[in-house]
C-alpha positions, 0 to 999 in steps of 0.5 A, spaced: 428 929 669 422 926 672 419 928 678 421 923 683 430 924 681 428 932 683 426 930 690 432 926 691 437 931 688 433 936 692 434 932 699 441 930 697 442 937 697 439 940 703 442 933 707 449 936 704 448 943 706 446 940 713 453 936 713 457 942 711 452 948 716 454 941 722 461 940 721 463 948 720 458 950 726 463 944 730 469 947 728 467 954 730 465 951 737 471 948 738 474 954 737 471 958 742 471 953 747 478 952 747 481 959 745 480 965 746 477 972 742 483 973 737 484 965 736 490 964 741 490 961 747 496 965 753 492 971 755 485 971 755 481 965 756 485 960 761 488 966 764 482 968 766 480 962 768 486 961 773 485 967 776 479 966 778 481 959 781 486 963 786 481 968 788 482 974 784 475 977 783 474 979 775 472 986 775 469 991 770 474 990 765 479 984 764 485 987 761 485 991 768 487 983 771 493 983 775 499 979 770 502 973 773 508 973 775 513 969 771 520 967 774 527 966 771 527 959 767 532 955 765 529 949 761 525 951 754 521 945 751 517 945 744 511 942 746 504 941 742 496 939 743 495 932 744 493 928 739 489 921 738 485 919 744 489 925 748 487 931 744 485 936 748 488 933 755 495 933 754 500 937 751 505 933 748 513 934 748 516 934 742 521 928 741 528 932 741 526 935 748 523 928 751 530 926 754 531 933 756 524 934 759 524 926 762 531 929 766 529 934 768 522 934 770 518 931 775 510 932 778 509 938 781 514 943 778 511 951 776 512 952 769 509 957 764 506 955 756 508 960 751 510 966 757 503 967 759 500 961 762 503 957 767 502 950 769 504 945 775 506 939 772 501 934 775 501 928 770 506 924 765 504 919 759 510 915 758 512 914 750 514 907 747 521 908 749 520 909 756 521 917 756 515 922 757 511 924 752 506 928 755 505 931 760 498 935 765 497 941 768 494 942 776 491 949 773 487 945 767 481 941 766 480 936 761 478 940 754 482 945 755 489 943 753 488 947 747 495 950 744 498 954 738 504 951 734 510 951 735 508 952 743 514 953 748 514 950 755 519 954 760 520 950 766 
């Protein structure tokens, strides 16, 4: 090989060793932001986040947070991140619930994720066929919508 082909290659290299470091560096970041230390979201990170917006002072060690307080539901729903233009700030409703979830609820009820992170429903997205298909909560903040499959909404 000449001399000029070796510089390319060279530099094709180092460009797809950028790309490869960029996307994974990316992929790291999203993860943190929206998850907490093991990954999963529920008790860490949003949990938190919550208490301190209704005044609870974080003290030397975060396991020591007072637990949020759940109640008796009656309503149990699959749910998932949102995706497209939505992802990371709706949640949506998995289609076999909607008609439940569009019966049942409206904005304002007290709900909780998974058991650990609760949610007053504040918003809908309406879905083709006229039924909710996503849904926000008051407590959450655009980019934190961020959840594990196979995730439970109990209202």
């Amino acid at each position: 090989m000449d001399k000029t082909k070796k510089m390319v290659a060279f530099g094709v290299g180092i460009v797809a060793i950028g790309g490869i470091a960029w996307y994974m560096m990316k992929k790291e970041k999203a993860a943190g932001k929206y998850a907490g230390q093991d990954g999963m979201i529920g008790g860490s990170d949003l949990e938190l986040d919550y208490l301190m917006k209704q005044g609870v002072q974080q003290q030397n060690n975060p396991s020591q947070l007072p637990p949020i307080n759940s109640q008796n539901y009656n309503m149990d729903i699959g749910i998932f991140n949102g995706k497209g233009m939505g992802e990371y700030k709706w949640f949506g409703v998995k289609s076999s619930d909607r008609k439940k979830f569009g019966a049942s609820s409206q904005i304002g009820t007290q709900a909780m994720i998974n058991g650990t992170m609760p949610c007053t429903l504040s918003n809908f997205w309406m879905d083709a066929n006229g039924k909710k298909g996503a849904f926000q909560c008051e407590e959450l903040e655009d980019g934190m919508y961020d959840i594990p499959g196979g995730s439970r909404l109990e209202y």
